[in-house]
C-alpha atoms as one frame of an Amber mdcrd trajectory, in Angstrom:
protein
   4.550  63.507 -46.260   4.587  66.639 -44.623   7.375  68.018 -47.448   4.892
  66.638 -50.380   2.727  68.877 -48.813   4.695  71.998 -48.382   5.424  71.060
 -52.634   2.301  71.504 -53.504   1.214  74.357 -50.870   4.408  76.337 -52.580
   2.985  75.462 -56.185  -0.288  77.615 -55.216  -2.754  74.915 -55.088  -4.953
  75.305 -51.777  -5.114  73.090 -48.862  -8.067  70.991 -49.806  -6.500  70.219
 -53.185  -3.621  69.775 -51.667  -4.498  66.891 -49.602  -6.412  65.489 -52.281
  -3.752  64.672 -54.088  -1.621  63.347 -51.058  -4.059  60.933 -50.397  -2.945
  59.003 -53.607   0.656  58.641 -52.492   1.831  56.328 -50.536   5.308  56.136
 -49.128   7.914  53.716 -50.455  11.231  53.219 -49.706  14.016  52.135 -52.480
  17.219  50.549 -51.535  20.701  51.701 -53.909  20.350  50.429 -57.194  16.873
  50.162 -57.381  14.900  50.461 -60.446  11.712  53.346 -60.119  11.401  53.311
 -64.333  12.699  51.098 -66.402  13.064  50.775 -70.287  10.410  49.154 -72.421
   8.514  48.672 -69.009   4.802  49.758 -68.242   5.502  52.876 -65.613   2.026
  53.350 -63.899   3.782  55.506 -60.941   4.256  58.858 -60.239   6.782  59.583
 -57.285   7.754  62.391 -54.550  10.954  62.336 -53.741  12.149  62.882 -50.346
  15.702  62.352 -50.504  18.248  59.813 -52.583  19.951  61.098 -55.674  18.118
  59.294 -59.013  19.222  58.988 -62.389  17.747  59.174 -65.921  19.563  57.275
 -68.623  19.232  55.888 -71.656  20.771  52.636 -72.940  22.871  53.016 -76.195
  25.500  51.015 -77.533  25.558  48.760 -74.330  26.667  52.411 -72.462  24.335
  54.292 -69.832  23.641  58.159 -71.422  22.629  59.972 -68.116  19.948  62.382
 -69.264  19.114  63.823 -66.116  20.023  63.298 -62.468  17.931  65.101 -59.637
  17.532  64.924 -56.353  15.767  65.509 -53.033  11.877  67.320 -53.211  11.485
  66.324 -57.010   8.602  64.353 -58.648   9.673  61.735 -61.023   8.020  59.589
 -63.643   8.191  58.701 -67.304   5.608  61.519 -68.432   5.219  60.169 -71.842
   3.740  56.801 -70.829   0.956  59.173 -69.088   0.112  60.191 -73.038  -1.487
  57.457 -75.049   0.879  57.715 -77.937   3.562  55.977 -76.265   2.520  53.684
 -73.543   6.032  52.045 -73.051   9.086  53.664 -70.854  12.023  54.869 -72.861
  14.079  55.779 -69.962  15.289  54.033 -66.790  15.419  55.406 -63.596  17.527
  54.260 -60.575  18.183  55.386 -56.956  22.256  56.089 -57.155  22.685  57.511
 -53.435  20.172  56.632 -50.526  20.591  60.115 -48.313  19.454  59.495 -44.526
């Protein structure tokens, strides 16, 4: 947790805010393959992530459209299910590469 802290720290926010918001998270590890969002699915989660390589696609035509791929000290989520106006996910999410 200590690089979820150093995130926020380097965003501005102060210490006590800071570990505010780190005591909501709590770690989780996801095997290769492993869904974090998935289409037409509720996503009440917001995630840090440490390491691994995700993926953002879209289904279409049967055919994954990779919309964005990050990795390594990013927060991921479906930020339109967090706005009322479209509670369901549009976009999956998977863990492609598990980095040690």
């Amino acid at each position: 947790m200590e690089e979820l802290f150093t995130y926020f720290k380097d965003l501005g926010l102060s210490e006590p805010d800071t570990l505010a918001i780190l005591s909501t998270f709590q770690p989780k590890i996801l095997e290769k393959g492993d869904h974090f969002i998935q289409e037409n699915q509720f996503c009440k989660q917001l995630a840090f992530v440490e390491s691994g390589l995700f993926q953002y696609y879209l289904l279409s035509d049967g055919m994954e459209r990779t919309t964005y791929i990050g990795w390594g000290s990013i927060i991921i989520s479906d930020i339109r299910l967090h706005d009322f106006r479209f509670p369901i996910g549009c976009w999956n999410s998977d863990l492609l590469v598990q980095f040690e």
